[in-house]
N, C-alpha and C positions, 0 to 999 in steps of 0.2 A: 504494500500500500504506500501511496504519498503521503509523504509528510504536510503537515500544515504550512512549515517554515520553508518546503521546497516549493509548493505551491503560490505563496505568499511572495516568494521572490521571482517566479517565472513568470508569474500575474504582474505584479510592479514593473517585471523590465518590458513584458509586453505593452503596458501601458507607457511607460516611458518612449518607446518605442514608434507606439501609435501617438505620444504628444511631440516626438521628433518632427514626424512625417506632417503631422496637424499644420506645425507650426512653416515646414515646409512649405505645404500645398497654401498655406496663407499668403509666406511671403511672396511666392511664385503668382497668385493669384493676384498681389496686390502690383507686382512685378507687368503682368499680361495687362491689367487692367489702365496702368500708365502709359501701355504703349499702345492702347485703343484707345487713348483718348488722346494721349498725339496725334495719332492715325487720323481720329476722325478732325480733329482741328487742323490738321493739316490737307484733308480734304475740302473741309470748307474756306481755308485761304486759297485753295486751286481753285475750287468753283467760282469767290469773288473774283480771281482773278481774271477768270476764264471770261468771267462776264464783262468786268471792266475792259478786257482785248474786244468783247461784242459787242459793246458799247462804242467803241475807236473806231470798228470798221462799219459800225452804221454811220456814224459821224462822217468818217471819211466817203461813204458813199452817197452821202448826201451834197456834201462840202463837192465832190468831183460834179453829181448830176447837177448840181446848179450853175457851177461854172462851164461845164459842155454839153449841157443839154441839147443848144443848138448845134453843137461841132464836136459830137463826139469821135474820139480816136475807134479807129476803124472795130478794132476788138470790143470796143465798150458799146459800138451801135444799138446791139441784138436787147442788149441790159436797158439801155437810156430807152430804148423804145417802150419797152416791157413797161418800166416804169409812168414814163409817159402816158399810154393807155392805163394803166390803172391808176394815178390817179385822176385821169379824167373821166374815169367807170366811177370813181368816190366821188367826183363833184356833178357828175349827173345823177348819180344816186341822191345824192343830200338833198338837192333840188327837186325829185319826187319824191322823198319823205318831205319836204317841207310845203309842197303843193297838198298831199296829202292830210296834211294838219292843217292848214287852209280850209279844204275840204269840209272836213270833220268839225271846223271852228263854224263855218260858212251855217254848216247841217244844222249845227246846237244853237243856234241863234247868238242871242248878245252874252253869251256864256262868257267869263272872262277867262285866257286860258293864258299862263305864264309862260312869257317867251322870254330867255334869259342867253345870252351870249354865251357860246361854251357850253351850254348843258348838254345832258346826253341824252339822246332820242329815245332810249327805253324810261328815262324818268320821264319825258316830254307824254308817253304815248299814257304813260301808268297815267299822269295828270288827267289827262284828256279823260281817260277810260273811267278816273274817278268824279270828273266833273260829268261826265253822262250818266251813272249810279248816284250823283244826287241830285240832279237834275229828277229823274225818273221816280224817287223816291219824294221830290218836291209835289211833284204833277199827282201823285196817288196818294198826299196830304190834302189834296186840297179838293 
């Protein structure tokens, strides 16, 4: 049979043992966990970066089409045109959403509907769409 005192100390060094490893797998863990968080900070100065680069070459393709829109270098024509049509597809666009609203202003009568410089057409439309729900809620008060 085992003794108390052999068992007692083959217990303790196992425990020692497993608090070696503990204390191991801690500092390892705490070790892994500073270099994921490096990692990940140092992915997110790559992403600013990446963007601030996307940010430079919007800039700079702006900055070239307005100075050779008209005369553009032979390689840039295909790009300057591209551009050119669309935003002329945006400014004939805006002109029928804004005849549109017109429209809808014309339909509602003396409704007042807020035109503000700059706004954006889905709050323009939300307006409208809430000034005809109390308009209609006016008319079935009365």
């Amino acid at each position: 049979m085992v003794s108390f005192e052999s068992f007692k100390e083959k217990a303790l060094a196992t425990a020692g043992k497993v608090a070696d490893k503990s204390v191991f797998f801690a500092r390892t863990a705490g070790e892994k966990a500073k270099i994921l968080g490096k990692i990940t900070k140092l992915k997110t100065e790559i992403a600013m970066e990446k963007d601030t680069v996307r940010k430079s070459f919007v800039e700079i393709g702006k900055l070239y089409y307005e100075k050779h829109k008209d005369n553009p270098t032979p390689e840039m024509t295909q790009a300057v045109e591209e551009i050119t049509l669309s935003l002329q597809i945006v400014a004939d666009k805006k002109l029928e959403v804004e005849a549109l609203k017109k429209e809808l202003v014309d339909d509602l009568g003396d409704m007042e509907v807020e035109e503000e410089v700059g706004k954006d057409t889905e709050d323009d439309v939300d307006q409208v769409m809430d000034d005809i729900v109390d308009k209609e809620k006016n008319e079935e008060d009365k």
